[in-house]
ZAZA-133039 format. One line per 3 residues: number of its first residue (from 1); their letters; for each residue x, z, y of C-alpha. Coordinates in Angstrom, 2 decimals. Layout:
N
NUM) a) X,Z,Y  ...
//
This chain:
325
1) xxx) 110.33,91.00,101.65  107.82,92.00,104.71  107.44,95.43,105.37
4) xxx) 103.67,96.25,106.53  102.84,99.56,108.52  99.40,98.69,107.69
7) xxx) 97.82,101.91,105.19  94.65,102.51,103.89  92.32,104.43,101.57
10) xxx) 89.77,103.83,99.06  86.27,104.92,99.85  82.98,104.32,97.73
13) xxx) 82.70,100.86,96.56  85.15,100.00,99.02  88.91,100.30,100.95
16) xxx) 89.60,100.85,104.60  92.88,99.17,105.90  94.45,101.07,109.32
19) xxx) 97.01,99.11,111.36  98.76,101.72,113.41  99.01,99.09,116.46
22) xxx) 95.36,97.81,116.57  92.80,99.86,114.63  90.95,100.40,111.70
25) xxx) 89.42,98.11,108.75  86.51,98.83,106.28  84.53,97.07,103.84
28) xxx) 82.42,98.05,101.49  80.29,96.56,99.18  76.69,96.92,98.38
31) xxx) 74.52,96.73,95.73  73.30,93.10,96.87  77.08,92.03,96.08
34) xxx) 77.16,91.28,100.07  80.84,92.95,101.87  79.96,94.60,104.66
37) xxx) 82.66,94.80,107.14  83.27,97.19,110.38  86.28,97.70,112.31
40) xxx) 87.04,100.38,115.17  90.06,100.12,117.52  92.58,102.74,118.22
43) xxx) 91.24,105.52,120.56  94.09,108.05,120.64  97.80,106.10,120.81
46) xxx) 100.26,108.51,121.06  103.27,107.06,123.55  106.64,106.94,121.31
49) xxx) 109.03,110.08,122.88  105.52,112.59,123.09  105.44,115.34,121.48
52) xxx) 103.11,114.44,119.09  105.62,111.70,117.85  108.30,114.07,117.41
55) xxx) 110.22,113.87,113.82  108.29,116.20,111.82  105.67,116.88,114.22
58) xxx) 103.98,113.59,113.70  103.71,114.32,110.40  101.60,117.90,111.26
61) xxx) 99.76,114.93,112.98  99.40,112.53,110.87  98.35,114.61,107.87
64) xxx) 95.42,116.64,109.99  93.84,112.95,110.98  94.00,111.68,107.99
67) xxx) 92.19,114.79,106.72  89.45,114.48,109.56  89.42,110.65,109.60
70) xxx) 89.13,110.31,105.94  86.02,112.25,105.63  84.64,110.57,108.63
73) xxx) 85.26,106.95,106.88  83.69,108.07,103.13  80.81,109.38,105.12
76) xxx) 80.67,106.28,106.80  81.17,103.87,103.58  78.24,106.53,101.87
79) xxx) 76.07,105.43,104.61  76.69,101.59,104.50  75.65,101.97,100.76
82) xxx) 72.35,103.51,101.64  73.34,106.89,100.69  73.02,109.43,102.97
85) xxx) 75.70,112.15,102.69  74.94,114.00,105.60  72.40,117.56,105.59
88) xxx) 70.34,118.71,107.87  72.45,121.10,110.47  73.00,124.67,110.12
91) xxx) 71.78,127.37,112.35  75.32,128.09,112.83  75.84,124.38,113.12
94) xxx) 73.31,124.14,116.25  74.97,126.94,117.92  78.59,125.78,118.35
97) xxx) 76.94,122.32,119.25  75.32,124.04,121.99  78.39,126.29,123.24
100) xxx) 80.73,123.21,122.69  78.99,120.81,123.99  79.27,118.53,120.73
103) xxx) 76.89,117.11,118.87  75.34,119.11,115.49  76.65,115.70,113.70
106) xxx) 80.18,116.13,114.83  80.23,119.98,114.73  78.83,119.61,110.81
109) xxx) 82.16,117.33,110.12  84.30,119.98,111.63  82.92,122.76,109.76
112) xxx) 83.22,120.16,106.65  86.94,119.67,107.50  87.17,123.30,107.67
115) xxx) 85.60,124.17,104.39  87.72,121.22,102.83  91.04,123.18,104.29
118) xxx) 90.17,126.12,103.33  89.34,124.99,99.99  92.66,123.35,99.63
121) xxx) 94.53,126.42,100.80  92.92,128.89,98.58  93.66,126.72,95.07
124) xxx) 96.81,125.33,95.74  97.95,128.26,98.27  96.39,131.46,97.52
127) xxx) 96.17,131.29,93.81  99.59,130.10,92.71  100.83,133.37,95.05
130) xxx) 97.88,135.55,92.66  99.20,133.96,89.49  102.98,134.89,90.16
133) xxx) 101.92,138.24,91.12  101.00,139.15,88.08  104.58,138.67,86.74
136) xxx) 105.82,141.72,88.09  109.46,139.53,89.14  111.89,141.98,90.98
139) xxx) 113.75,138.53,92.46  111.75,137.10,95.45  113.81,134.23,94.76
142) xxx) 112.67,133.42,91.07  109.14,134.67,92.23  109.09,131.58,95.10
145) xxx) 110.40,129.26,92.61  107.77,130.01,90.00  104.93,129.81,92.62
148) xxx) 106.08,126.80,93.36  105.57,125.71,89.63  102.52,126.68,89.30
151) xxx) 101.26,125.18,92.58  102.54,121.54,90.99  101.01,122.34,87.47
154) xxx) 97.29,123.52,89.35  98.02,119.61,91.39  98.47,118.26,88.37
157) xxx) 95.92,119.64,86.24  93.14,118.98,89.20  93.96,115.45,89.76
160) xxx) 93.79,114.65,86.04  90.25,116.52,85.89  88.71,114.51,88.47
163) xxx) 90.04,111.07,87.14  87.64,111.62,84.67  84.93,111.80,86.69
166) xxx) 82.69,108.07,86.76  82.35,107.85,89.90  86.26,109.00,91.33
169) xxx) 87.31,106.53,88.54  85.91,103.50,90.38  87.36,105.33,93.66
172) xxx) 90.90,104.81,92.08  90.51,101.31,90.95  89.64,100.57,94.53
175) xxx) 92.87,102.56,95.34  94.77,100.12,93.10  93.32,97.18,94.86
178) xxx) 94.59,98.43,98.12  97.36,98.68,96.54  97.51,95.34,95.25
181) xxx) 96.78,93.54,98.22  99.61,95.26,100.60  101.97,94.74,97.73
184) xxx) 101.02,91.05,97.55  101.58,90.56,101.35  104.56,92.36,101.46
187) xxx) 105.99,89.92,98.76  104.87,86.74,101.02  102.44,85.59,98.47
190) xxx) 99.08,83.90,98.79  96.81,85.79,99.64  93.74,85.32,97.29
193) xxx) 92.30,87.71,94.90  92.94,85.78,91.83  97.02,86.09,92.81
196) xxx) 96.34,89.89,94.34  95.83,90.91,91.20  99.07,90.02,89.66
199) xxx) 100.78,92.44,91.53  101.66,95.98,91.39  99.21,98.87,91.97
202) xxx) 102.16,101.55,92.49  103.04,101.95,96.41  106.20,104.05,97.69
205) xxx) 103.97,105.26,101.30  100.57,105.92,99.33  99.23,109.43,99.94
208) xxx) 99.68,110.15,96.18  103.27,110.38,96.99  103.00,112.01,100.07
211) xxx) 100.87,115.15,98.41  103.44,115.11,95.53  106.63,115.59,98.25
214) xxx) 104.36,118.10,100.20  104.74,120.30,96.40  108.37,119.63,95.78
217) xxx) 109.15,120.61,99.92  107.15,123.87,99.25  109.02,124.59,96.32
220) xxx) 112.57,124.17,98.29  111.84,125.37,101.64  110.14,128.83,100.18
223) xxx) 113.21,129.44,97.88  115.05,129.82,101.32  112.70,132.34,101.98
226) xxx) 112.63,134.48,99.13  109.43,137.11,99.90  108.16,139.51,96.12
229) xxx) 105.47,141.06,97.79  102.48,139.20,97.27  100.55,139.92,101.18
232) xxx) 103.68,138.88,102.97  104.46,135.81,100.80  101.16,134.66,101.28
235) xxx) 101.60,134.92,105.09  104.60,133.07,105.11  103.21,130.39,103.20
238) xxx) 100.24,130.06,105.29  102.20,130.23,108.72  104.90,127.24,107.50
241) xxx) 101.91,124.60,106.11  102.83,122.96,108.86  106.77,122.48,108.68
244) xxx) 106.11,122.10,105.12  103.49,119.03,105.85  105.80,117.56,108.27
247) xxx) 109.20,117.37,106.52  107.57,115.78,103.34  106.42,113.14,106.01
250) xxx) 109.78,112.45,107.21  110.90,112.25,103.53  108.22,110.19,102.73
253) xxx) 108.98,108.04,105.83  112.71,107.88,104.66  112.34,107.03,100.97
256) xxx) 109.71,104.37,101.68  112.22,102.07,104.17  115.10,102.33,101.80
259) xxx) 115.98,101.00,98.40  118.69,102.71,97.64  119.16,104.81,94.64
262) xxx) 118.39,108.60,96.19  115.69,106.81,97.45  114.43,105.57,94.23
265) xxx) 114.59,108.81,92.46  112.74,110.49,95.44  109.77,108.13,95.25
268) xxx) 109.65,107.78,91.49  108.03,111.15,90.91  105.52,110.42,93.47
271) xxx) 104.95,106.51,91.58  104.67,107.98,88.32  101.54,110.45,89.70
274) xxx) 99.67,107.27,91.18  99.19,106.39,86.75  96.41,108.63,87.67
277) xxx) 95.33,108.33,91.22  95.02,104.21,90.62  93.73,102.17,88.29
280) xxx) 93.75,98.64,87.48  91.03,96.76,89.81  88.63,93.78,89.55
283) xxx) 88.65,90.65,91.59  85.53,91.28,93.47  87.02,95.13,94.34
286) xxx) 90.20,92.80,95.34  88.08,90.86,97.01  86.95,93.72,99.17
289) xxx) 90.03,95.39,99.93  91.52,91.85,101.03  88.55,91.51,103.79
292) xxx) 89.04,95.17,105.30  92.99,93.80,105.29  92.44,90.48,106.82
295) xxx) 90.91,92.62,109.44  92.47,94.87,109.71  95.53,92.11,110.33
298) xxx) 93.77,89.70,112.99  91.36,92.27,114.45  89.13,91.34,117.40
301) xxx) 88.85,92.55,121.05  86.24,95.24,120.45  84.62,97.37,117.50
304) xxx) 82.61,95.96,115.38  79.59,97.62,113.64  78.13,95.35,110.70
307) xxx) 78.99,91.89,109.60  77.96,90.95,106.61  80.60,88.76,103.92
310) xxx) 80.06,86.84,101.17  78.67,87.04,97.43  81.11,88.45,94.62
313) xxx) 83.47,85.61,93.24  82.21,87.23,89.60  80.55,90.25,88.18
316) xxx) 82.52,93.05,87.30  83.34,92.07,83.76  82.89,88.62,83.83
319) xxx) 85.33,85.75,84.83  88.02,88.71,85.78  88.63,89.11,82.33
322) xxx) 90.28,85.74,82.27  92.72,86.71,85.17  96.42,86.78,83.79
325) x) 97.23,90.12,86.19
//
């Protein structure tokens, strides 16, 4: 079996594939059935024995690009569909553009990015610490533990409201057939949509699992650090995001290149969650994620903006029905 460092993500109506040696894959398709393909090289390589590729650093690393990169690439696969995602800069927007020397563009991701964090840290942060305060728990100890609960049950909860939502729900099928088409590789089969499809949607290094690990961490590392009061257990929780980020990395990292049993049970928490974070693609979303692969696999010299694939091999609906996935 082939291991593949290559990763990726589904955007709308369509996947990117990132090969950590070369650069970065997307494809997306639009409404004319056409797969529109771009691909950007590496601009930041970290050398190996940097700080930034420290164990558990790189994963403080890793998680913060894929944060900022992620939203640049759905904004990106929004705009390749015709829909424009970005508004019009803020005051505020214009000023730090000025004073930074960025453009209002850039400085409207960042404050995006920002809002996005801060989003994230209030719901899964701030309110499981609010929750457990109103418990009244003498033991800082049982306290941490039941914050950390309660952070996994808000996860939870969340990720199976927004399944339900249309338009994430063709998001996740996508996911699955990025899933698909590593899994296929990995297995040394051919590489055709038709066969893609007959493999497994469930991925040991997908993000799913990554966020999941990120929850279980929290829930050991801040029973070490057993705080009742509710101001200084926020702080601490706040302050050690980071260590918390990076250890489930290096977990991750460790459960995903082994097949041993510890290994198993590690990842099978994480493979249950992706049930709801994938879903079973078509061939023509296959289709897709297999182009932004294939690139993504034997990319060129430079970046490349627009090139425009081929038709659908079938409407959604249509001779996929047939397949025997």
């Amino acid at each position: 079996m082939k291991r593949c460092a290559v990763g990726g993500q589904a955007v709308m109506e369509g996947v990117m594939m990132k090969n950590p040696q070369n650069g970065t894959a997307l494809a997306v398709r639009q409404s004319d059935g056409t797969i529109v393909t771009e691909y950007y090289q590496n601009k930041h390589q970290h050398k190996k024995g940097t700080f930034p590729t420290w164990p558990v650093v790189r994963g403080v690393y890793a998680f913060v690009e894929a944060l900022v990169g992620g939203m640049k690439i759905t904004t990106r696969s929004a705009e390749l569909l015709g829909e424009d995602m970005t508004e019009e800069p803020t005051k505020f927007e214009k000023w730090l553009s000025k004073k930074l020397g960025k453009s209002a563009g850039d400085m409207a991701m960042t404050v995006a990015v920002i809002l996005a964090a801060a989003l994230a840290v209030g719901l899964f942060v701030v309110l499981p610490s609010l929750v457990v305060s109103f418990f009244g728990i003498e033991s800082g100890f049982v306290v941490s533990l039941l914050e950390g609960v309660t952070r996994l049950l808000i996860f939870l909860g969340y990720m199976l409201a927004i399944s339900r939502i249309k338009d994430i729900r063709r998001v996740f099928m996508y996911h699955g057939a990025e899933h698909k088409t590593i899994a296929c590789y990995e297995a040394e089969g051919e590489m055709t949509p038709e066969n893609i499809l007959r493999y497994t949607r469930f991925h040991p290094r997908c993000g799913t699992n990554y966020l999941f690990l990120v929850m279980m961490v929290s829930i050991l590392f801040f029973a070490c650090i057993p705080v009742r009061s509710f101001l200084p257990r926020l702080l601490t929780r706040l302050l050690f995001i980071p260590v918390v980020a990076g250890l489930a990395y290096e977990v991750l990292k460790a459960a995903a290149a082994s097949d041993g049993w510890l290994a198993r049970a590690v990842r099978a928490p994480g493979l249950a969650l992706q049930n709801i974070t994938t879903a079973e693609p078509t061939a023509d979303m296959v289709e897709v994620a297999l182009a932004a692969f294939n690139l993504a696999m034997d990319p060129p010299d430079h970046d490349i903006r627009v090139t425009v694939g081929e038709k659908p091999i079938a409407p959604a609906g249509q001779e996929q029905a047939n397949d025997p996935a």
